[in-house]
N, C-alpha and C positions, 0 to 999 in steps of 0.2 A: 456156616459160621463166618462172623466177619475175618477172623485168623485166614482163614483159608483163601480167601478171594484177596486177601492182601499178600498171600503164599505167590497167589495165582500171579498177580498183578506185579511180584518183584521177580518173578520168573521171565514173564513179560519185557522187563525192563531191561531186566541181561544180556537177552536177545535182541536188544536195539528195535524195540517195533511199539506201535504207536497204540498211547489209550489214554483212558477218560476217567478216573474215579470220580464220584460226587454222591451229595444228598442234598436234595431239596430243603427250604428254611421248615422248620415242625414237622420233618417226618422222620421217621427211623429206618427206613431202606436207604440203604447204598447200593448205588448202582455201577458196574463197571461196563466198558465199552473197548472192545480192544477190534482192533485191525490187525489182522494177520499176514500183512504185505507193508514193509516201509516207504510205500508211493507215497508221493505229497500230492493229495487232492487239491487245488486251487477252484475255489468257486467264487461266480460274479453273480449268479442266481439262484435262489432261495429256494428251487423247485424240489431240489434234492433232496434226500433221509440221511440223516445220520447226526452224530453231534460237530455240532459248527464253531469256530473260534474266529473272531473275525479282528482287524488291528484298527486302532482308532479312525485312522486316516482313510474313511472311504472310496478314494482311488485304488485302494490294494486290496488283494482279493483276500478273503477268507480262503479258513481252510476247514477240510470236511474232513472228520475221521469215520471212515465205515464202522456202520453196526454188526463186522463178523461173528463176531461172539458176543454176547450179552448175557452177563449176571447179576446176580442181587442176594442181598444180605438184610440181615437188619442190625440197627447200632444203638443202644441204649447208652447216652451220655450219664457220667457222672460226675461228682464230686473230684478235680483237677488241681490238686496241692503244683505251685512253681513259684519259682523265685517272683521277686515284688518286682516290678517293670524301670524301676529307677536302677534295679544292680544290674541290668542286661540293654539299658536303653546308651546306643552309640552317642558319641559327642557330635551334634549336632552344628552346635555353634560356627564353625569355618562355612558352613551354607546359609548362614542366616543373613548376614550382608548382601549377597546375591540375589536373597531371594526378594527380601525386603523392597531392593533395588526393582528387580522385574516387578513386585505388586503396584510402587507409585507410579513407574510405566505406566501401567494400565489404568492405574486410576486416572492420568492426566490424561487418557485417552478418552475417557469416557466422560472426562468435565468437557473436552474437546467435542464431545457429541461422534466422536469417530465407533465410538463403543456404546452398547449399553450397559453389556457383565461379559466378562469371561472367566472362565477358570483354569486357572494356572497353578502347574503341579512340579516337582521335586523328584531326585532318586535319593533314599537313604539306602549308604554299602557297609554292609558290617562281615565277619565270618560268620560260617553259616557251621555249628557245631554237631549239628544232629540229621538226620538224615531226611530226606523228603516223605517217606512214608511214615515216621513220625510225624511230624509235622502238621502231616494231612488229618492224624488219630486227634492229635493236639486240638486240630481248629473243630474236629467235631466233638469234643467234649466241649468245649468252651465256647459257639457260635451259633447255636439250637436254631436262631432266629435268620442265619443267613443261608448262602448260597453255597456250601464249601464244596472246594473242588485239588484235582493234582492232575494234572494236564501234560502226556511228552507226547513231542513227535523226533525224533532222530537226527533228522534234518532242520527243525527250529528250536527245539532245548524245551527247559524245563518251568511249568509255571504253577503257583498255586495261589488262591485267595478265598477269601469268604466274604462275599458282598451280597447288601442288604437289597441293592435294588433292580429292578424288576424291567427289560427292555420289554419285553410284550409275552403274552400267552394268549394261543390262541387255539379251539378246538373246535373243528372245522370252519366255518367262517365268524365265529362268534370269538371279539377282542378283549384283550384286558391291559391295558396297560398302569404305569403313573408317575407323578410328576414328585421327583423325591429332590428336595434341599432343603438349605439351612442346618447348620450346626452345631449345638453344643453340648458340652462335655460339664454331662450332670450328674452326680452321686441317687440323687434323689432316685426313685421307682415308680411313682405315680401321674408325674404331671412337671411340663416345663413352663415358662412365660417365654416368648418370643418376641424380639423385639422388629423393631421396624424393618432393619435390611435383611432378617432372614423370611419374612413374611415377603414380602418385595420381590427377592430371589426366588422363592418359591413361587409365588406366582406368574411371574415370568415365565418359567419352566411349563405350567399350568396354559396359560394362555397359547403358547407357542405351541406344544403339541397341539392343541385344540384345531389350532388355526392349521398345522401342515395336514390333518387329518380329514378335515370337514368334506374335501372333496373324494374321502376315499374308504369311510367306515360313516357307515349310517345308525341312526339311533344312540347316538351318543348320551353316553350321561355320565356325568359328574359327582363325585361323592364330596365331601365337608372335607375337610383340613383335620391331618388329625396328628398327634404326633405319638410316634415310633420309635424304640431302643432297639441300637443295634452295638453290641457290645457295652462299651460305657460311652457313648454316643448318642444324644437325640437327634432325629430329621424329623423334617415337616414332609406330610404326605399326603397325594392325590390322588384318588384312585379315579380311572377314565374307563368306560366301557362302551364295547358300540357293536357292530356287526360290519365285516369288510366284504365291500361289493367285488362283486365277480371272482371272490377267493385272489383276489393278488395280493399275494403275501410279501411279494419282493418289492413290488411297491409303497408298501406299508414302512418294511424294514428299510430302504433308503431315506424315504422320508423322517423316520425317526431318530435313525443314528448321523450324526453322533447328535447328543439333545443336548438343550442349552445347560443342562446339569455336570456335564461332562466336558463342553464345548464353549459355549457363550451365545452370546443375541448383540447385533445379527452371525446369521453362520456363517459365512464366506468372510468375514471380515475379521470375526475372532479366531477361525480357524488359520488364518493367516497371520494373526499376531503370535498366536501360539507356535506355530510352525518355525517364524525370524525371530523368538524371542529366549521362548524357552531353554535351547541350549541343549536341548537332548532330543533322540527320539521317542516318540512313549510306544510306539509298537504297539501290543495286546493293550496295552493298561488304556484305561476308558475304552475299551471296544467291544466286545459282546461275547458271549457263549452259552450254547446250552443245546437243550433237544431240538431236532429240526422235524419235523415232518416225518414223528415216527406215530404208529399205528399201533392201536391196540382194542382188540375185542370186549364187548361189555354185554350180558343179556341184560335182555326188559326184563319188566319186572312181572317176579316170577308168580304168575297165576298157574290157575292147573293148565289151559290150555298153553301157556308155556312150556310148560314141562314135557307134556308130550310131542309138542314140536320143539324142536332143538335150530328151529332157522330162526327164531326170533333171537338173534342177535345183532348189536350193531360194530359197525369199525369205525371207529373215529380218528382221524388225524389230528395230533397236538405236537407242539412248536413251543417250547418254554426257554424265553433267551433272558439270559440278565446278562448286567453291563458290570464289566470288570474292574472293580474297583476293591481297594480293601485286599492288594494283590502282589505279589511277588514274582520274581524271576528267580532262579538259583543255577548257575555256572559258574566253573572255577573255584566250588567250594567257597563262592561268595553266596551272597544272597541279598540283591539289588527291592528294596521297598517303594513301591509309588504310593504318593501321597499329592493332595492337593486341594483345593478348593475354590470357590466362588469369588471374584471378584466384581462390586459395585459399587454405586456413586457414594454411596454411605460406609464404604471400607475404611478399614483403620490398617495400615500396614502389620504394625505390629500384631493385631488379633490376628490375621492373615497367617502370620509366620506358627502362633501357638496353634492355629486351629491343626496346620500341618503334623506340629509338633503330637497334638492328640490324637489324629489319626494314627502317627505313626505307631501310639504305644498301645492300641489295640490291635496290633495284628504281631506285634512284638514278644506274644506271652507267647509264640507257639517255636519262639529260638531258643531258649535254654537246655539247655541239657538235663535236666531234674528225667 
């Protein structure tokens, strides 16, 4: 029962040692992953098993939490009564000069030809009233469609988020990635219009993985443009698939993190505006997590001569990363919000500052105390 691995998992926690709860977007298992030694794995290569957390800034290493123990539940979401998001949503306003301020930066940068897009993100600090493993129950009633998670290690602290998008999957040499941007924040359920700069942004994103890829996943192919609800949130989305030659996984994963979704175009150049501009560190926020190179048995399909032999089975290795967005930190009985988004030649500062503002009040229902 979910109760009890969330028993398991605050047990865990008292003892200062390290793990992983989550569920995949449309499933009903939850998974935990706990380590039963407080080492801090540091990893620079991908080769390794277990679940991976890795920080924006690709110079610094990820960290690996062993699969000591591993269990699973199921969680059937439902019906989520909480206060309206305007009585619990912090005052924003003292960051919005700032922020405003860093977006025409960048826009001038980008008339300047020094930029194409970057994207430039925010901390919102509020108290944090309720506890972490609420929080974590919260986002899984209320985010069906994303990546929820609650993430400690002892010696890094505490993180949690639910985000939509998807750094890569991959099971054995066969890839999945895609190209997710553009924003907006629509009531509607069936269908958005897009306008010029998120179609732009998104393609951007589209073209650029293609290009870092081409020399390192073969068979590529491209799906249509389609768009996707992720809370009260629409993105535009790509999906990319291929096959990666000679299984190098670590090379795959360099090349893609951080993507210009998270990052900007060119890399080296946005990541260094981002780095003199921003004003903060983002740490995790825009960096990756999820399964690494964990294994799992599956029989063929079962005819009769299957069944009397019991060797037809396969092992397959799968690798399921998404990019950490839609994510929180929680120390000091705070609880620090990232938020952010795309900036390009067709930005308007101000939409810039709301889109922020809209991110932040869908990951905001899971602080009230109800």
């Amino acid at each position: 029962m979910f109760s009890e691995l969330i028993t398991q998992i605050k047990n865990h926690h008292s003892n200062e040692l390290p793990f992983v709860i989550y569920r995949k977007p449309h499933e009903e298992k939850v998974t935990a992953i706990l380590q039963t030694t407080n080492h801090l794995h540091e990893i620079n290569d991908y080769a390794a098993s277990g679940f991976v957390f890795a920080p924006f800034d690709s110079k610094k290493s990820a960290i690996l939490l062993k699969a000591d123990v591993v269990n699973s539940t199921t969680f059937s979401p439902s019906v989520f009564d909480s206060k309206n998001v305007s009585d619990i949503e912090p005052n924003q306003d003292s960051e919005k000069s700032k922020h405003l301020k860093l977006v025409n930066k960048a826009i001038d940068a980008i008339s300047n030809n020094t930029l194409k897009k970057v994207v430039l993100s925010r901390i919102v600090e509020f108290s944090c009233a309720v506890s972490i493993f609420q929080m974590f129950e919260k986002m899984l009633h209320r985010y069906e469609s994303a990546f929820c998670y609650l993430w400690y290690h002892p010696k890094v602290g505490t993180w949690l988020g639910a985000t939509p998008e998807i750094l890569l999957k991959t099971e054995n040499k066969l890839l999945t990635t895609m190209s997710l941007a553009g924003t907006k924040n629509e009531k509607i359920e069936q269908s958005v219009v897009w306008g010029e700069k998120e179609v732009e942004e998104q393609q951007l994103v589209t073209d650029y993985i293609i290009e870092v890829l081409k020399d390192k996943v073969t068979a590529i192919n491209i799906s249509e443009k389609e768009s996707i609800k992720a809370g009260q949130l629409w993105h535009l989305r790509t999906k990319i698939t291929g096959r990666i030659q000679n299984g190098d996984l670590t090379s795959v994963i360099q090349s893609l993190h951080p993507t210009p979704a998270v990052c900007g175009i060119p890399l080296n150049a946005t990541k260094k505006f981002i780095l003199e501009n921003e004003g903060y560190q983002r740490e995790f926020y825009t960096g990756f997590l999820g399964e690494l190179n964990l294994k799992s048995n599956k029989e063929r399909t079962k005819t009769s001569r299957n069944q009397e032999n019991k060797a037809y089975r396969t092992v397959k290795s799968r690798t399921t990363l998404f990019v950490n967005l839609r994510c929180m930190q929680v120390k000091n009985k705070k609880a620090l919000l990232y938020v952010g988004g795309g900036v390009t030649k067709d930005s308007i500062a101000e939409k810039e500052w709301q889109e922020t503002v809209d991110k932040s009040t869908t990951i905001l229902k899971v602080l009230d105390d109800n």
